[in-house]
C-alpha positions in Angstrom: -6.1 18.1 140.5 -8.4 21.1 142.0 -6.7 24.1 142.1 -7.6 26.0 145.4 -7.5 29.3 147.3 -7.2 29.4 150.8 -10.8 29.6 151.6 -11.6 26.2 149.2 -8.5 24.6 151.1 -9.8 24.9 154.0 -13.0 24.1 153.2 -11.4 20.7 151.7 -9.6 19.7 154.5 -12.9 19.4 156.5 -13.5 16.7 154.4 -13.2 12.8 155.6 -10.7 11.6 152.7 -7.0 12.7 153.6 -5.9 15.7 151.4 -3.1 15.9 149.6 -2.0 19.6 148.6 1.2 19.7 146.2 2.2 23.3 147.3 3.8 24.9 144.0 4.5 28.1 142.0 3.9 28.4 138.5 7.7 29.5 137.7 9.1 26.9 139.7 10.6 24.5 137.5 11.1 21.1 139.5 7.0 22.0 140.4 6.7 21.8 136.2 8.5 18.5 136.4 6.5 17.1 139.8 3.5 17.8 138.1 2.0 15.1 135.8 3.5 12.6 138.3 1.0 13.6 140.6 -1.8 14.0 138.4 -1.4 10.3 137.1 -1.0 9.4 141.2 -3.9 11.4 142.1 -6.2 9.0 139.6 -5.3 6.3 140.8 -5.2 7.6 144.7 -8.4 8.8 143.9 -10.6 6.5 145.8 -7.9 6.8 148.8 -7.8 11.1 149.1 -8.4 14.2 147.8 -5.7 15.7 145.3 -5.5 19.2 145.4 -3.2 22.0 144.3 -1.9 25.2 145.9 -0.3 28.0 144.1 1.9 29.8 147.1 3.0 32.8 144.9 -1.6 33.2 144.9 -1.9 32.4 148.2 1.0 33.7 150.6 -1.2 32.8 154.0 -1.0 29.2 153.4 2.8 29.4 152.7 2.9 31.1 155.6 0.6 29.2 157.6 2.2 26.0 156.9 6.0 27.6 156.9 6.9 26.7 153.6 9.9 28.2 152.0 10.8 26.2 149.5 9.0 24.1 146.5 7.9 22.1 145.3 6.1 20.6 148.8 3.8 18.1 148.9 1.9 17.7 151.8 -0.6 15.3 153.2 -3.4 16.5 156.3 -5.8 14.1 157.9 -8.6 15.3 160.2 -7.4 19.0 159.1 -3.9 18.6 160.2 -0.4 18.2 158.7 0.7 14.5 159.1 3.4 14.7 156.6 5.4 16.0 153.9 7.7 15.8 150.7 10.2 18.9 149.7 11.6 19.4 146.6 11.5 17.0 143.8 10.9 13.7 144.0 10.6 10.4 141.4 7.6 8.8 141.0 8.6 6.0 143.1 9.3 8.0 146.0 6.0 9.8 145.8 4.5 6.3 145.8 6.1 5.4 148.5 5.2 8.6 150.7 1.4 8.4 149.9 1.1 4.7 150.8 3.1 5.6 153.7 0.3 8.7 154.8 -3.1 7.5 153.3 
């Protein structure tokens, strides 16, 4: 998963494929946890959207842009916009379940 700034975020979600940005901090330990369930989904969601990664504590306008105040949140945009979204933890089976849901 790409890790972004705010101008390569928006940049990506220009793009055609569905983004999905798993909003994080680097001290945040359920984001630690979250992690390599969403790299292994983002391989093999790869052909489905674009799997991207925001560190908020980096980039403070996108936490604020999007109102997030707590993390780990997972979000999915189409067309450039914010369809859905996961907060805090969540299993592997209930991320499955929210991507299939949104892309």
């Amino acid at each position: 998963m790409e890790k972004v700034n705010v101008a390569r975020f928006d940049e990506l979600l220009k793009e055609e494929k569905p983004v999905v940005c798993d909003f994080y901090t680097t001290w945040c330990g359920p984001c630690k946890v979250l992690t390599p369930i969403l790299e292994e989904l983002a391989e093999k969601y790869s052909d489905r959207a674009l799997f991207i990664k925001a560190d908020i504590d980096l980039n403070i306008e996108l936490a604020v842009r999007y109102g997030i105040t707590s993390i780990p949140f997972v979000a999915v945009f189409k067309g450039g916009e914010l369809v859905d979204n996961t907060l805090g933890y969540s299993s592997r089976q209930d991320i499955i379940e929210f991507l299939d849901k949104n892309i």
